[in-house]
N, C-alpha and C positions, 0 to 999 in steps of 0.2 A: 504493500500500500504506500508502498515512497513516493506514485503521483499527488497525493494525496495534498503535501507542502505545496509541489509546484502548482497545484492548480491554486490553492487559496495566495499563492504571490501572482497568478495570471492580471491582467487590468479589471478582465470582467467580475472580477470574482475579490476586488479590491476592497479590504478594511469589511471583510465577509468572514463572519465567525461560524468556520464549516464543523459541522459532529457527526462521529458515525456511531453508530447506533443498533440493536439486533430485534430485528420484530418493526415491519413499515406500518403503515398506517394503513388498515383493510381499505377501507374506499378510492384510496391514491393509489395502492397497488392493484386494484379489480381495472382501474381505469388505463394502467400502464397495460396490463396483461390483453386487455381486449383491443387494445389500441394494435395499429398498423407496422409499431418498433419490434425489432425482434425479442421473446420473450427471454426472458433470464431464465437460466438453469437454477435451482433452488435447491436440486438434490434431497428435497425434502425436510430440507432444514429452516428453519427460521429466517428470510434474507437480512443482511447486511446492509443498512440506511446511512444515506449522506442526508445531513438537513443543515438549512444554513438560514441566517433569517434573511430576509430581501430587503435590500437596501432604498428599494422602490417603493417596495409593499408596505413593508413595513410590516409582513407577516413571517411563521417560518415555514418553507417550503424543503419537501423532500425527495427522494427517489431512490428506490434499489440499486445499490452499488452493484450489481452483477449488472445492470441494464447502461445504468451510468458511463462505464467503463468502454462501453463500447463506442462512447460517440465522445466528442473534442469539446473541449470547455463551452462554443458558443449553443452545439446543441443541449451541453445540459440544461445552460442558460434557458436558452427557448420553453426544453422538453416542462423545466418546471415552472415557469410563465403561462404556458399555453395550459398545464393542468389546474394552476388557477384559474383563469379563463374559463375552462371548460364546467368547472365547478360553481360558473353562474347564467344565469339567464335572463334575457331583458326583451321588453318590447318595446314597440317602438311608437312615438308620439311623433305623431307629424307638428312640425311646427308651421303655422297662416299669420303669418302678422303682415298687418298693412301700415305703411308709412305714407300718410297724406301732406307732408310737410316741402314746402318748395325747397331745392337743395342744388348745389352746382352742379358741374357736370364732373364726369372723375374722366380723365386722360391721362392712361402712363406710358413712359417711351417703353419701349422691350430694348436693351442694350443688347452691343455685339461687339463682347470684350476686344477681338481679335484687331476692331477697327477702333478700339479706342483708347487713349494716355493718361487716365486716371486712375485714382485710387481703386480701380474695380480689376485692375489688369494686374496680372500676375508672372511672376519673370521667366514660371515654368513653359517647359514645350509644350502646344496646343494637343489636347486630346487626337491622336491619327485618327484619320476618318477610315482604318480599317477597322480601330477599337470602336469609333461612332458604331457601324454597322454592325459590329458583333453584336452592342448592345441594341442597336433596333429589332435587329430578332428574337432578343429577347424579351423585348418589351411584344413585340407581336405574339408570341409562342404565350404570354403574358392575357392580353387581350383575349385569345383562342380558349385558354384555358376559364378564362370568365365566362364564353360564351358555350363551350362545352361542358359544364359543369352544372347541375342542380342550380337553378335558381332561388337563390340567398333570403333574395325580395321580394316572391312572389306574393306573398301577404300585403305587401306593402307598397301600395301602389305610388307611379311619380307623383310626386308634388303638382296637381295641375295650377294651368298657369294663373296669374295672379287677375288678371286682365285688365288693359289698360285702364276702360273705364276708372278702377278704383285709384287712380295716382292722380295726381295734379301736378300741371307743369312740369313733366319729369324734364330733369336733364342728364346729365352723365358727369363721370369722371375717365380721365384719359393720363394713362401711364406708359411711358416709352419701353419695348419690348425689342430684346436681341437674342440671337442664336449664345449659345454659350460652351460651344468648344473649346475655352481657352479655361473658362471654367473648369473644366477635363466632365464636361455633361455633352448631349448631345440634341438636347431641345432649347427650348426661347424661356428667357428669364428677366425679369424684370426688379424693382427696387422696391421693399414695401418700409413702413416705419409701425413701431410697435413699442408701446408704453407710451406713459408721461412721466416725464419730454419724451418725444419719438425718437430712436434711435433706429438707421435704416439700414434693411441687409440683403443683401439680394436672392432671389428664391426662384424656383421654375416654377413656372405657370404650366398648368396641363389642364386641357378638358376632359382626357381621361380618367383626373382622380378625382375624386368629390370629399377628401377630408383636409388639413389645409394643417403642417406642421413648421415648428422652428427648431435649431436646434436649443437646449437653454444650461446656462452655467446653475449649478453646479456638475452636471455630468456624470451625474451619480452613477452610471454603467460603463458609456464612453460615448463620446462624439468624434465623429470623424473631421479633421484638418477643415478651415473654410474662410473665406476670404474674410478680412475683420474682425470683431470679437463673438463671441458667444452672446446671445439675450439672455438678462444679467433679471429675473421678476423683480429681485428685491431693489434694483434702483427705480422701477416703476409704483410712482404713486396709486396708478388704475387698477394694476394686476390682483387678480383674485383665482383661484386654482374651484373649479364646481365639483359638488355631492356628487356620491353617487345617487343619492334622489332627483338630480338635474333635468327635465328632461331631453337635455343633450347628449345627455351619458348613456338614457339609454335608444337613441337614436345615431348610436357609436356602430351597433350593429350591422346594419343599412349601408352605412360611409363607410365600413372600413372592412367586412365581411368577416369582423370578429368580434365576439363578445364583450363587454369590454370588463377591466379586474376593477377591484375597488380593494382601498389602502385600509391599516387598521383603525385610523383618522377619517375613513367613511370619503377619501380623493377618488375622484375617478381615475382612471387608469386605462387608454387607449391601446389598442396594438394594430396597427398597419403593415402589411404587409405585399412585396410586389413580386412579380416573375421572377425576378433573379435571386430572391430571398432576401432583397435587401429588405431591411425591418429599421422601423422607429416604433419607439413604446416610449411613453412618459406622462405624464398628468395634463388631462382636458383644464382648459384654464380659459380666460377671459380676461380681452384687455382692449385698449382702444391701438381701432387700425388708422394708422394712417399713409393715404397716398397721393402722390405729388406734393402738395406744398400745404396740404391741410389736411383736417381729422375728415375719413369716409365713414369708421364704424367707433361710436365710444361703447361698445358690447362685444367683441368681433370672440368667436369663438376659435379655436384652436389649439392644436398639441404642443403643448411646452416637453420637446423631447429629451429624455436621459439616458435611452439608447439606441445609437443611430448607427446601424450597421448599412454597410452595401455602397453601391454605385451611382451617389450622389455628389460626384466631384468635390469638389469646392464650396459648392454652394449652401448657404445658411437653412435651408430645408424646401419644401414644395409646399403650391397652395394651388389647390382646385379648382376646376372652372364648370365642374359636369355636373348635370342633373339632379343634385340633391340638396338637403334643406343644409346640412355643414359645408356644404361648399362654400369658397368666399364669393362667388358670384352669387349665388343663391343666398347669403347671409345680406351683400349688397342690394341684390335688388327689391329688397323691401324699402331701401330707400330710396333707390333709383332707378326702379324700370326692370322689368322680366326682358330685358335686351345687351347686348354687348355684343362688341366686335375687336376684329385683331388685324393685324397688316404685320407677318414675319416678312422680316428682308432678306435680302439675297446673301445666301449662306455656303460656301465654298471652301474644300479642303485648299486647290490652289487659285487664287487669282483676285479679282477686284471684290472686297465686303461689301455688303447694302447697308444704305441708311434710312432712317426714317419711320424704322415699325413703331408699334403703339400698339397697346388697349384700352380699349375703351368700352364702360360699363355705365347704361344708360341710353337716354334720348340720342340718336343719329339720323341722318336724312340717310331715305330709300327709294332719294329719286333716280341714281346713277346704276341700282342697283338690279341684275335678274335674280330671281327666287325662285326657290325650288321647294317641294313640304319638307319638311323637318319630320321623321318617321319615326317608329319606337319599334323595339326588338324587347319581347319580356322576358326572354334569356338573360339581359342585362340593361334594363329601363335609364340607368343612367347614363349612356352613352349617346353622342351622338350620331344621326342616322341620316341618307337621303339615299334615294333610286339614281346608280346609273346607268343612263336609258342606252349609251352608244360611244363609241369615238372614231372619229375619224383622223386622216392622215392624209395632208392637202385638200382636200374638200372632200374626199371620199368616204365612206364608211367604211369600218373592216366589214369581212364579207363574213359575219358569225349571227349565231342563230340570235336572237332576241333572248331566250331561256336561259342562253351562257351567263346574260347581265342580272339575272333574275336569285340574286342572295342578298342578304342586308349587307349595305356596304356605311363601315363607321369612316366619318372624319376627322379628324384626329392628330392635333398642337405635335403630340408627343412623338407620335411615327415618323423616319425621315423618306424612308422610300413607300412609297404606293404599293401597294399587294392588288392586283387584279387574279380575277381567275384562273385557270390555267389553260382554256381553249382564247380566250380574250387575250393573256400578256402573249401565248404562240403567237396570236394575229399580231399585234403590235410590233411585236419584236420583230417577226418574218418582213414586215413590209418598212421599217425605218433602218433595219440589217441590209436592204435591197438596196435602201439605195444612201447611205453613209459607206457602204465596202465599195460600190463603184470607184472611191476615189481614196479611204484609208483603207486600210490594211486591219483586218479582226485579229484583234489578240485574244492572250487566255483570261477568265475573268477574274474578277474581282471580290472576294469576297461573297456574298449574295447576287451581285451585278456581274450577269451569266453573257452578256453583249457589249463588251470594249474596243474601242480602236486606237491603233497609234497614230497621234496626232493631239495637238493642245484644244481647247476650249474655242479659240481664236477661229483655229484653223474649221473644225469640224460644225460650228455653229454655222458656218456660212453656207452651211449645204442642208442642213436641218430643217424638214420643213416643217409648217404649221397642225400642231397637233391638237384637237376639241375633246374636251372631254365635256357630252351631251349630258344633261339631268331631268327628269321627270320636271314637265311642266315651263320645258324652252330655255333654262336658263343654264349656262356654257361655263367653260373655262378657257380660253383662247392661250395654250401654252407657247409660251415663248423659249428659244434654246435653253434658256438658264432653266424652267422647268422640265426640258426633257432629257437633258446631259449634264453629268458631270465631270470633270478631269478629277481623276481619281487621286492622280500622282501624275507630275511632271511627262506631257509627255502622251501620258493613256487616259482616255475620258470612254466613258461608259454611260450606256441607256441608263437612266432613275429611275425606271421600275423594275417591278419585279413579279416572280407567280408566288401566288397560295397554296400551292404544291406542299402537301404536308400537315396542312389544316382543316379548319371543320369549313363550312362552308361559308364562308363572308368574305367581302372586300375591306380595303381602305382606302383610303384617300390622306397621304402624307402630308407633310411639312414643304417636300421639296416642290410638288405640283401647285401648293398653298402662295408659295413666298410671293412676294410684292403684290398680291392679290388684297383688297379686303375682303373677309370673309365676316358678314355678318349673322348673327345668332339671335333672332326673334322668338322667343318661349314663347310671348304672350297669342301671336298667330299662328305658331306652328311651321314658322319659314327657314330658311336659310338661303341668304343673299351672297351674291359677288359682283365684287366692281373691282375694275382693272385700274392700276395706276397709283395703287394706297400707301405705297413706298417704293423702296429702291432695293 
């Protein structure tokens, strides 16, 4: 038992007063034993317990050292996390509040560290967009598993929309939004402020996630490396940590597809978890949001994290843009409107950065704008959704059956390359391979990007033609070279799409077909808009 020191000196397991112990605790051991982990040999004897008390919890948690053994400090971590968890049950209260009060507009930029010489840039090598890619597959392999899986929520129907009728004078708020590869992440992040005084940190934005975290000092577990300081509660005068009576806490469910724990002090206790296993846990808490240059929320809910494992680069945590009530768009738009929109800019391993993105949460004109419905999938309700009906390639259509385009196809911040079907990206690929080899030369591929040529951006954009991507109800995407090629590396540029070859049956629609586009997000109608020209 000599691992026994090392593991109480590991990080996770820090100023953790471990016992072992003969005879576990029936209920924790029936739950181990029926559970999916391989079962412990017991030889018929009494098992062997590790219990430690939780530095989180604040309760003490245990598990049979024959089962323990088997797996590396972060799963025991998890393994007795997740048996708390599992040892409660909560339901879920929809939250309706309506805010009739006139309020500005919110507009924030989306930064793109790689183009920028402030305090946000960092002196490391930009995340390789071969590691970009690795992680979008996993974030898709991620998505796939939401939507193959027993639905979570089907009890719990979306949040429907608020409708304009009940808001006066909305307007919005607008925040600058950039790709964040330098970040070593591989989506669009933008700047939020939190406490009194606001202290601000930068976080990724995703409409895929619908619960909204930081990371927070004291780091009772661990936080991973992140540009600036940790969010400090105890310098905020607002901060308040909710019961687990809250009914946020138990609307944790829903947002996060976990249970959530509660501490001996009756704290909530979140646990979010994503495809790659990256994990944040730490106490639901309540503080004032603020973004651009004033207060948007003095309530805003979200996870004050204490342990933050995984593939979250640099950055001080993520906050939601998807369909549910903890979402921060959903937390906002009771002030400002069941609407929000985004413009990611033009994002590239080599060659010229964009500028110009933003989001914006709130009142927008949709005069410039074609719409399309806004669909739902109750596989996974909080996701976004729309019909694509076709595309074309120079004015053509591919020559594929209509039933090809006929799966829920999600759109989606977080994705960087498009997933089409696999009889749809054959057509694509086959007819932009026809006629980009007439003049480069097909190399081997890339990563997931199975169609490369040698030659630069420069070169091979000039022969690119015009590619549509058609949507239920007339309204286009008119892609331009930057959305349908990338130069991967100096040199070789490869198609940005890709198949679904391997998954359940749905599309996407990426980041990289998205950039310079506005794309707007209407709940209250049910729409989804684009207009050309929203950045750079």
């Amino acid at each position: 038992m000599k691992w026994v020191p090392e593991l109480k000196q590991n990080r996770y397991l820090n100023n953790v007063d471990i016992h072992l112990h003969q005879g576990c605790n029936e209920n924790l051991r029936s739950r181990f034993e029926t559970s999916s982990q391989p079962k412990p040999n017991y030889n018929s004897k009494p098992p062997i317990c590790i219990s430690y008390k939780s530095p989180l919890f604040g309760t003490n948690l245990e598990a049979p050292l024959a089962l323990v053994k088997e797996f590396d400090e972060m799963r025991l971590i998890f393994s007795l996390i997740f048996t708390l968890l599992l040892a409660r049950s909560s339901s879920v209260r929809v939250i309706q509040e309506v805010d009739q009060l006139k309020h500005t507009a919110l507009h924030l930029p989306l930064y793109h560290v790689k183009g920028r010489h402030d305090s946000d840039q960092t002196s490391e090598t930009p995340l390789p967009f071969s590691e970009a890619l690795a992680l979008d597959r996993t974030r898709v392999m991620f998505l796939n598993s939401r939507l193959e899986k027993k639905n979570l929520t089907a009890a719990h129907p979306i949040v429907k929309s608020r409708g304009s009728g009940r808001l006066i004078d909305q307007k919005s708020v607008d925040v600058p939004l950039n790709p964040g590869l330098s970040l070593g992440i591989a989506n669009y992040y933008t700047k939020v402020g939190l406490g009194t005084p606001p202290t601000y940190y930068p976080v990724v934005v995703d409409t895929g996630s619908s619960f909204s975290w930081i990371q927070c000092a004291p780091c009772k577990v661990y936080c991973h490396p992140q540009i600036g300081p940790y969010f400090n509660p105890s310098t905020s005068r607002t901060y308040q940590k909710l019961s687990c009576d809250a009914r946020q806490c138990s609307a944790l469910e829903v947002a996060t597809l976990n249970n959530p724990g509660c501490t001996s002090s009756n704290v909530c206790v979140y646990v979010t978890t994503y495809g790659d296993m990256s994990t944040s846990i730490g106490y639901l808490s309540q503080d004032s949001l603020s973004l651009g240059s004033g207060q948007a929320l003095s309530n805003f809910v979200f996870g004050c994290g204490q342990d933050n494992e995984g593939l979250f680069g640099k950055s001080a945590g993520l906050f939601g843009l998807a369909r549910n009530n903890l979402s921060m768009f959903s937390q906002l738009s009771t002030k400002y409107g069941n609407i929000f929109s985004y413009c990611l800019p033009t994002n590239t391993p080599v060659g010229k950065i964009g500028s110009g993105g933003f989001l914006s949460i709130g009142k927008t004109s949709s005069s410039s704008k074609k719409f399309t419905p806004m669909l739902s999938e109750p596989r996974d309700p909080t996701l976004y959704y729309l019909k694509l009906s076709a595309i074309s390639v120079a004015g053509r259509k591919l020559g594929v059956a209509a039933s090809d385009y006929s799966v829920p196809t999600v759109i989606d911040s977080g994705t960087t390359i498009s997933r089409l079907t696999t009889s749809v990206y054959k057509a694509l690929r086959r007819e932009l391979v026809r006629i980009i080899s007439s003049k480069y030369r097909v190399t081997e591929a890339y990563s997931i990007l199975d169609a490369c040529f040698k030659g630069s951006f420069d070169e091979i954009s000039k022969i690119v033609p015009t590619v549509q991507l058609i949507f239920q109800g007339g309204a286009d995407l008119d892609l331009t070279p930057h959305n349908v090629i990338i130069e991967v590396e100096n040199g070789t540029t490869c198609l940005g799409f890709a198949s679904n070859s391997g998954l359940s049956d749905f599309a996407i629609i990426g980041n990289q077909q998205q950039q310079t586009f506005e794309v707007l997000y209407d709940l209250s109608n049910s729409r989804i808009g684009f207009a050309t020209g929203g950045c750079q």
